[in-house]
C-alpha positions in Angstrom: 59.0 148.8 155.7 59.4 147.8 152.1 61.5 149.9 149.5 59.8 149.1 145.9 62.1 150.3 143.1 60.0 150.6 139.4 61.6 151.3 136.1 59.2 151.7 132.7 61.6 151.7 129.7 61.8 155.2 128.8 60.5 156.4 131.3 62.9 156.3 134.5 61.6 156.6 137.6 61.7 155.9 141.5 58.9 155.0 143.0 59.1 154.6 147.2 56.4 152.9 149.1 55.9 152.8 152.8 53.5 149.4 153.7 52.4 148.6 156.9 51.9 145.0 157.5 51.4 142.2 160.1 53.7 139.8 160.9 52.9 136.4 161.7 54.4 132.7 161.9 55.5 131.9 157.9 54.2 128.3 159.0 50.6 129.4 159.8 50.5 131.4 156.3 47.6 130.1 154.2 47.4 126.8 151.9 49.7 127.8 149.1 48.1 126.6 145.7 50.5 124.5 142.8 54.1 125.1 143.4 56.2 126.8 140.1 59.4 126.1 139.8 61.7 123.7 137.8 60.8 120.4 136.6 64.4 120.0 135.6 67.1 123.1 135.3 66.1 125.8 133.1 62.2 125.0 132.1 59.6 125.9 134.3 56.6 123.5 136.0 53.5 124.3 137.9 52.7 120.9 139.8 50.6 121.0 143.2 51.2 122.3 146.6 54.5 121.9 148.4 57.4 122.2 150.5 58.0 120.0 153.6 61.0 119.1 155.5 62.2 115.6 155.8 65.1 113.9 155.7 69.6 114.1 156.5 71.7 112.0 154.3 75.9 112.0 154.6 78.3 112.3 151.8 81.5 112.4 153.1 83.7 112.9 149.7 81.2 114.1 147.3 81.8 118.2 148.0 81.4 121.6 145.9 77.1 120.5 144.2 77.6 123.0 141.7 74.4 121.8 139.3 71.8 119.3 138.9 68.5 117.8 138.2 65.6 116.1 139.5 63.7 113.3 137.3 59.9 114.4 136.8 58.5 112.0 139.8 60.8 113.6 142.3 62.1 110.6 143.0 65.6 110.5 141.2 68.3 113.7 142.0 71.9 114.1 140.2 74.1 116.9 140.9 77.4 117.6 139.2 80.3 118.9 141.5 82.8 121.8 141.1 85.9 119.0 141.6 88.5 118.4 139.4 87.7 115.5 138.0 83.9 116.0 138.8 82.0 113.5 140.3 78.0 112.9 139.8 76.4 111.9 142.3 72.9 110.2 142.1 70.8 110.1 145.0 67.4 108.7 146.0 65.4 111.7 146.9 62.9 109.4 148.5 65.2 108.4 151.3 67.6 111.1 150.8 70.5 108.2 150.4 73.3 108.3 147.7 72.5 105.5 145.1 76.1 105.8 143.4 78.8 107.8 142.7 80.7 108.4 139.1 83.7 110.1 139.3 84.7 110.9 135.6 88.1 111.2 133.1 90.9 113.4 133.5 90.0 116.9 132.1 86.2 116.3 132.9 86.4 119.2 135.7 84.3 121.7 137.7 81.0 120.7 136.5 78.7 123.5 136.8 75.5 123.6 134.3 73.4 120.3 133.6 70.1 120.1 132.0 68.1 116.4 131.8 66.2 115.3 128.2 62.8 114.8 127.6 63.7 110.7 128.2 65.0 111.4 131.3 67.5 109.0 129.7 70.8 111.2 129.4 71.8 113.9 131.4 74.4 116.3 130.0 77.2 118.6 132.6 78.9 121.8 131.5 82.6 122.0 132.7 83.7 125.1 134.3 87.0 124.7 131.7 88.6 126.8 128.6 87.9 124.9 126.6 84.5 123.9 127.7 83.2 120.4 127.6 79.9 119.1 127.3 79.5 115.3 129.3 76.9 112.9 128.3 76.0 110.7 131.3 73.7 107.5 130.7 71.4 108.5 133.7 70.5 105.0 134.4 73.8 102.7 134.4 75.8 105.6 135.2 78.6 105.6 132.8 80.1 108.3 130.5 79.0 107.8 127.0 80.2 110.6 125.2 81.6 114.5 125.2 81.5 117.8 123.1 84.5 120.1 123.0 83.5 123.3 122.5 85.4 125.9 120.7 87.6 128.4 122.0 86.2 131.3 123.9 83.0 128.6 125.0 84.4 127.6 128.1 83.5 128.6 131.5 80.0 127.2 131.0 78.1 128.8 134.2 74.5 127.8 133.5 72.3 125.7 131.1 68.4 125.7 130.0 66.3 123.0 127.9 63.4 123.3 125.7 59.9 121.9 127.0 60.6 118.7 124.9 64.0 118.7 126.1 65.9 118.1 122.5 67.6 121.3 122.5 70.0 122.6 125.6 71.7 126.3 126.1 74.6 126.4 127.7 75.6 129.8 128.9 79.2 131.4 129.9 80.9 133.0 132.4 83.1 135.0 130.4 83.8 138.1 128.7 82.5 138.5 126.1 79.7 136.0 127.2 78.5 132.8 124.7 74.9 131.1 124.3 75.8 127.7 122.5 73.1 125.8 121.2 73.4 121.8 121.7 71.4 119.4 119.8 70.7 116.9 122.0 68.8 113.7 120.0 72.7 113.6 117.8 75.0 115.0 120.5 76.1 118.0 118.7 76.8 121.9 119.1 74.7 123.2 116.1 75.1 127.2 116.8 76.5 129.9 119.0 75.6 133.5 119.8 78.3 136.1 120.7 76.4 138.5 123.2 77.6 142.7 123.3 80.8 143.5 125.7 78.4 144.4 128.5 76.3 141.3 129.0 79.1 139.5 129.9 79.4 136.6 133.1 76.5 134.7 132.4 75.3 133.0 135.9 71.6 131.8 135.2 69.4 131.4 133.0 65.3 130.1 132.6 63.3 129.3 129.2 60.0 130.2 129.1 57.2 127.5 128.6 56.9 127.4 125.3 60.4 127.7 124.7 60.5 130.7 122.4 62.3 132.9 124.7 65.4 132.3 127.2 66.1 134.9 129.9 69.8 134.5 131.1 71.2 136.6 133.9 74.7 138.3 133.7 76.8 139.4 136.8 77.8 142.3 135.4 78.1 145.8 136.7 75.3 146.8 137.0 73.0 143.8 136.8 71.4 142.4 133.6 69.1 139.9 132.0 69.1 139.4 128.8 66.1 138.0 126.3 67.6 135.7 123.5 65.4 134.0 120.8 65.6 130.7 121.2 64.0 129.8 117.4 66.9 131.6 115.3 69.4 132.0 118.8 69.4 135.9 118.5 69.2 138.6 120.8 66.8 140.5 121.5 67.2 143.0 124.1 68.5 143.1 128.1 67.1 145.4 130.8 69.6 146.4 133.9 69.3 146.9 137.4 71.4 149.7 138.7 72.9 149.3 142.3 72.3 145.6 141.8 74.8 142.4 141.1 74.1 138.9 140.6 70.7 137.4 139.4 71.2 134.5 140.7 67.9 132.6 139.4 64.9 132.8 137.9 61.1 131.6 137.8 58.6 132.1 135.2 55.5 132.7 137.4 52.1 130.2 135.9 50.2 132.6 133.8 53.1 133.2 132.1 52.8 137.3 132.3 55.7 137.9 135.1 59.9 136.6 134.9 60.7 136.9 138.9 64.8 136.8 139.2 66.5 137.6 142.7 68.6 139.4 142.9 72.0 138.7 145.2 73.6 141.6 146.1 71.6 144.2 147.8 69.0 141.1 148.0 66.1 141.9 146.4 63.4 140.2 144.3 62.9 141.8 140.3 59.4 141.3 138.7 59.8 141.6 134.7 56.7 142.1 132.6 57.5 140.0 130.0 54.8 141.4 127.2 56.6 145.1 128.0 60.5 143.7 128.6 62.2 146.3 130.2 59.0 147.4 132.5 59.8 146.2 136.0 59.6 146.8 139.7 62.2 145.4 142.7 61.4 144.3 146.1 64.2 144.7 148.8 64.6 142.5 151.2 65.2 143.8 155.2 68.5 145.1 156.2 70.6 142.0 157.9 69.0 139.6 155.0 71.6 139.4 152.0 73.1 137.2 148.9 69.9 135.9 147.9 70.7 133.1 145.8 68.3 131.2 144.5 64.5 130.8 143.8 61.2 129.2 144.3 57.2 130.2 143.5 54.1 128.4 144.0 52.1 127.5 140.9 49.3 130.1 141.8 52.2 132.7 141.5 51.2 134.0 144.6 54.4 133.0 147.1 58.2 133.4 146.3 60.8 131.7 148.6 64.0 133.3 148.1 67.0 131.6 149.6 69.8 133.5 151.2 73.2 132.2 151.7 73.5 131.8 155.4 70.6 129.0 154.7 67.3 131.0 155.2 64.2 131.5 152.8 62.9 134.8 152.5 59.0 135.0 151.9 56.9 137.4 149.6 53.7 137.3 148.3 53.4 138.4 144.9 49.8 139.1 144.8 50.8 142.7 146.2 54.4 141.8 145.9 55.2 142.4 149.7 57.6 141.1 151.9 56.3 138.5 154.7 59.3 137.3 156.8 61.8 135.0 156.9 61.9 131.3 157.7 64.1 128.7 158.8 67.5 127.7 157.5 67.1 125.3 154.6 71.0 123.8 155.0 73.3 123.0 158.1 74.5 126.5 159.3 77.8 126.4 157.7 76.3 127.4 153.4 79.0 128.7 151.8 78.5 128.2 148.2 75.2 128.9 146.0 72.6 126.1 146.6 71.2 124.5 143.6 67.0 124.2 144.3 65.5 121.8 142.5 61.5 120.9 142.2 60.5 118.0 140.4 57.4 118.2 138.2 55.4 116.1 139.8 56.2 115.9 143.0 54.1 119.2 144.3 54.8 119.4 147.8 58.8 119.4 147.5 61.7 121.2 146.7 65.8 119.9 147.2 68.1 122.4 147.7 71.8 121.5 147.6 74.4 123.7 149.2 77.3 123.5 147.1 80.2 124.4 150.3 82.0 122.5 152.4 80.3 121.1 154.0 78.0 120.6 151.6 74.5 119.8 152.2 71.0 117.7 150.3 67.8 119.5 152.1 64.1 118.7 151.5 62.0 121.2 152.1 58.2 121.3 152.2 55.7 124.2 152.0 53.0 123.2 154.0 53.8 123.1 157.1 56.4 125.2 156.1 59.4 122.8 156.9 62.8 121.5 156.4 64.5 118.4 157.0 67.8 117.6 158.7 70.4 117.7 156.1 72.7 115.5 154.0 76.3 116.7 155.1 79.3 116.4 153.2 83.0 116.9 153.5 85.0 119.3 155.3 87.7 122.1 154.9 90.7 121.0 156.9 94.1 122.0 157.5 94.1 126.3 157.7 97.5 127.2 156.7 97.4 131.5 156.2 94.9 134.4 155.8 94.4 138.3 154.9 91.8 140.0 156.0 90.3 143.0 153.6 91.2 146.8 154.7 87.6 147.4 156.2 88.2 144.3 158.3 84.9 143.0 156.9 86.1 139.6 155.2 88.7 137.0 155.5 90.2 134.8 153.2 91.6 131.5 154.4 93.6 129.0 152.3 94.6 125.4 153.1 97.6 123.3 153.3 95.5 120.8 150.9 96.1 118.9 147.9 94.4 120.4 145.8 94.6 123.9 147.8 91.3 125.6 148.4 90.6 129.0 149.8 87.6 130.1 151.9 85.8 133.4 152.8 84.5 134.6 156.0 82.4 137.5 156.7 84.2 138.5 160.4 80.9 140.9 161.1 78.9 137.6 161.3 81.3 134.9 161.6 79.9 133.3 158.7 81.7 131.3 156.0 80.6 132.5 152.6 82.5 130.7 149.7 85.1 128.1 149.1 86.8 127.5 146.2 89.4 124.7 144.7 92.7 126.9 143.7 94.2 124.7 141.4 94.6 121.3 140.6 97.6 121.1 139.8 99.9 123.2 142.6 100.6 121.9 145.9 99.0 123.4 149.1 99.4 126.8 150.3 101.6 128.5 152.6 101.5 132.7 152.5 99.2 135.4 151.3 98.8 138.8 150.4 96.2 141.5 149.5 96.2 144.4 147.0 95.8 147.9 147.9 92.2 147.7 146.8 91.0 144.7 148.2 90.9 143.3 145.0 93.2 140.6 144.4 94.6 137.8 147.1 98.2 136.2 146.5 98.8 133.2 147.4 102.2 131.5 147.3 102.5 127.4 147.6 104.6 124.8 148.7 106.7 123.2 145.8 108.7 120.0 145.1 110.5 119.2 141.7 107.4 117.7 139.9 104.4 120.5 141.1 107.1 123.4 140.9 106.2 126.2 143.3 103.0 129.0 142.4 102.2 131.9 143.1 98.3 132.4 142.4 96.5 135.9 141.8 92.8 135.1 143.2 90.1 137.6 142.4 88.4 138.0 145.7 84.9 138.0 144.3 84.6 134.9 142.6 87.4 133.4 144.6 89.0 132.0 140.7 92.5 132.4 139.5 93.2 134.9 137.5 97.0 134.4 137.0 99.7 132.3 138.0 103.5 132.8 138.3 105.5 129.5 138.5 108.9 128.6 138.8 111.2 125.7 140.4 112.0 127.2 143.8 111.2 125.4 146.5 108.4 127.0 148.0 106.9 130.0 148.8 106.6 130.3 152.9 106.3 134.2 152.9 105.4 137.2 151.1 105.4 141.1 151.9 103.4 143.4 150.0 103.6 147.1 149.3 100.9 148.7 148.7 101.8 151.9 147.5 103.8 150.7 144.2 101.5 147.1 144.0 104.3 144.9 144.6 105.7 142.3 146.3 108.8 140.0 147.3 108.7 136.1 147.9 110.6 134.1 150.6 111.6 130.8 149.8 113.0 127.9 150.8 115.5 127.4 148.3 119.4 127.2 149.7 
């Protein structure tokens, strides 16, 4: 049983559907036609047939894949990582080895957009910074050749798109208010901005349509939103929301060029977007026990989607009568805990590379027919649990670490799954005690401290797992805290004599 939700601007409606269907093995579905997906991050490509499962490769140090790109043969992968500094890492997607590693400046953290040029000579990362920084990489010695600070309030940079000729990038924010900042690639140089409205705020994703008229960038806002900006003039054009939804995570531009497709995380669920009527759309959910759908792939006869969850599985749909078919098997190690970043090169048709962006991370190929996956790449490991809380539902945990730099990592305790793992700070020592708000909101976390780090006390939003505040000082460490709930404060122990 399927629940199909349809909106028609203007004219609001609900539409329920009750559809009987057979299940059968995903593997023995029929030949899927051209595969649709990404040639490089944010344009669209409709190559051949796809999707097989092939190969493990083992990064020990190279953690957090936040972003990356493929080369058009399929035979070239670099992803950006969410480390401070960030690392690239280039890796030969025909053996699944790591060719080289470039770990950049001072400042050049959290790398978490990237888009490739039409040269395939440069590649340019987005820094997850205030301000935001734009890093041009020489793709084939790998070496740093140049950088863009942005202006204030263009930081955060979340996701990225490219024209079809890949001369012009759009780099998107997570912020509030949210930016679109227009990079002229060929002379390395921010040549416009748009400011988008209050409400389209926390820009996670974005995908330029073929001709590159139009980007479609999704906002994880309450509710849900994608919003249509001009890409000729950079203006805005309009946004449609999904009430009851959060997080569109990514999005495909289906071959003929009629439908945007965009999952949806959080209840999972697929969105088909008329693109000639914007705001005229219809939802898909996915079954009850499959959630956080984060990212995206469609064969090039726009018949097949392949949504990937975070605990590593693919969902299946066909799109012909945009029905769900069942689920297949996990596309990382078992241990996802971060959005993967799937990739398909342009013309490589039978393969896609996702790459888990948790520790540990993971480098899949996947195939589509037979419908397949290979052993993964694994990379580092969290180590060194020093304190929790646990939400008031007893649904989640949050771990931190004893680590320099400190992370913190979710667990859903219904599933024993680890969800997410963030890097705290950079610059504060590792972690001792925590606390939770009233509301489940906000973890506290209070660190270690010595006469050159100082001692913190961080205020994580337990969302995103990011620092919202910190409280410093010159104590010697914070090894406990008690909260009260009822006035929303709370007293630090320390080590200080």
């Amino acid at each position: 049983m399927n629940l199909v939700g349809s909106k028609r601007k203007g004219m609001p409606r609900t539409l329920i559907v009750l559809v009987l269907f057979l299940c059968q093995s995903i593997s023995e579905a029929g030949p899927a036609t051209n595969v649709a997906g990404y040639d490089f991050v944010g344009t669209t490509s409709y190559p051949n047939d796809g999707l097989v499962n092939a190969g493990r490769i083992e990064l020990e140090q190279d953690v957090l894949i936040d972003c990356g790109f493929t080369n058009r043969a399929g035979t070239l992968a670099w992803y950006g990582t969410n480390t401070s500094p960030g690392r690239i890492i280039k890796v030969d997607l025909s053996n699944l080895q790591k060719v080289e590693t470039l770990v950049l400046e001072e400042g050049d953290d959290f790398l978490s957009a990237a888009v490739i040029d039409g040269d395939e000579r440069y590649g340019y990362f987005g820094t997850k910074t205030e301000p935001g920084k734009i890093i041009k990489i020489d793709l084939e010695t790998m070496k740093r050749v140049g950088e863009i600070t942005l202006p204030e309030g263009e930081g955060n940079l979340e996701t990225a798109i490219v024209n079809p000729n890949g001369t012009t990038a759009y780099f998107g924010t997570y912020s509030a208010p949210a930016h679109i900042v227009e990079i002229d690639l060929m002379s390395f140089s921010r040549t416009r901005g748009l400011l988008l409205p209050a409400n389209e705020s926390l820009l996670i994703s974005g995908v330029a349509d073929a001709a590159g008229q139009f980007g479609y960038f999704g906002s994880q806002t309450i509710p849900a939103k994608i919003v249509k900006v001009d890409l000729s003039n950079l203006t805005r054009v309009d946004s449609v929301s999904f009430t009851g939804y959060i997080g569109p995570r990514q999005g495909v531009i289906e071959p003929a060029g009629v439908y945007l497709y965009y999952c949806l995380s959080t209840p999972a669920g697929l969105v088909r977007l008329d693109l000639a009527n914007f705001g005229d759309y219809d939802i898909l959910n996915l079954p009850a026990g499959q959630v956080n759908a984060v990212s995206l792939l469609i064969n090039g006869g726009g018949t097949e989607a392949h949504m990937g969850l975070l605990d590593g599985r693919f969902a299946q749909i066909g799109l012909t009568n945009f029905l769900y078919k069942g689920v297949h098997a996990s596309q990382g190690p078992g241990t996802v805990d971060d959005v993967p970043v799937a990739l398909r090169p342009a013309d490589l048709p039978n393969t896609a590379f996702v790459a888990h962006g948790g520790v540990p991370g993971a480098i899949v190929r996947v195939n589509f027919l037979p419908l397949e996956r290979s052993e993964p790449l694994l990379l580092e490991d969290e180590s060194h649990l020093s304190t929790a809380i646990v939400d008031h539902d007893g649904r989640y945990a949050y771990y931190a670490t004893d680590t320099v730099p400190p992370r913190v990592v979710k667990i859903d305790l219904e599933r024993l799954k680890r969800l997410q793992s963030r890097i705290l700070r950079t610059d504060v020592l590792g972690v001792l005690s925590s606390a939770i708000d009233g509301g489940d909101l906000y973890g506290y976390f209070g660190t270690r401290g010595d006469a050159t780090s100082g001692t913190a006390l961080m205020e994580v939003n337990l969302d995103s797992l990011y620092v919202d505040r910190t409280l410093t000082s010159d104590l010697n460490g914070y090894p406990s805290i008690a909260f009260d709930e009822s006035v929303n404060r709370g007293w630090l122990g320390t080590r200080t004599t």
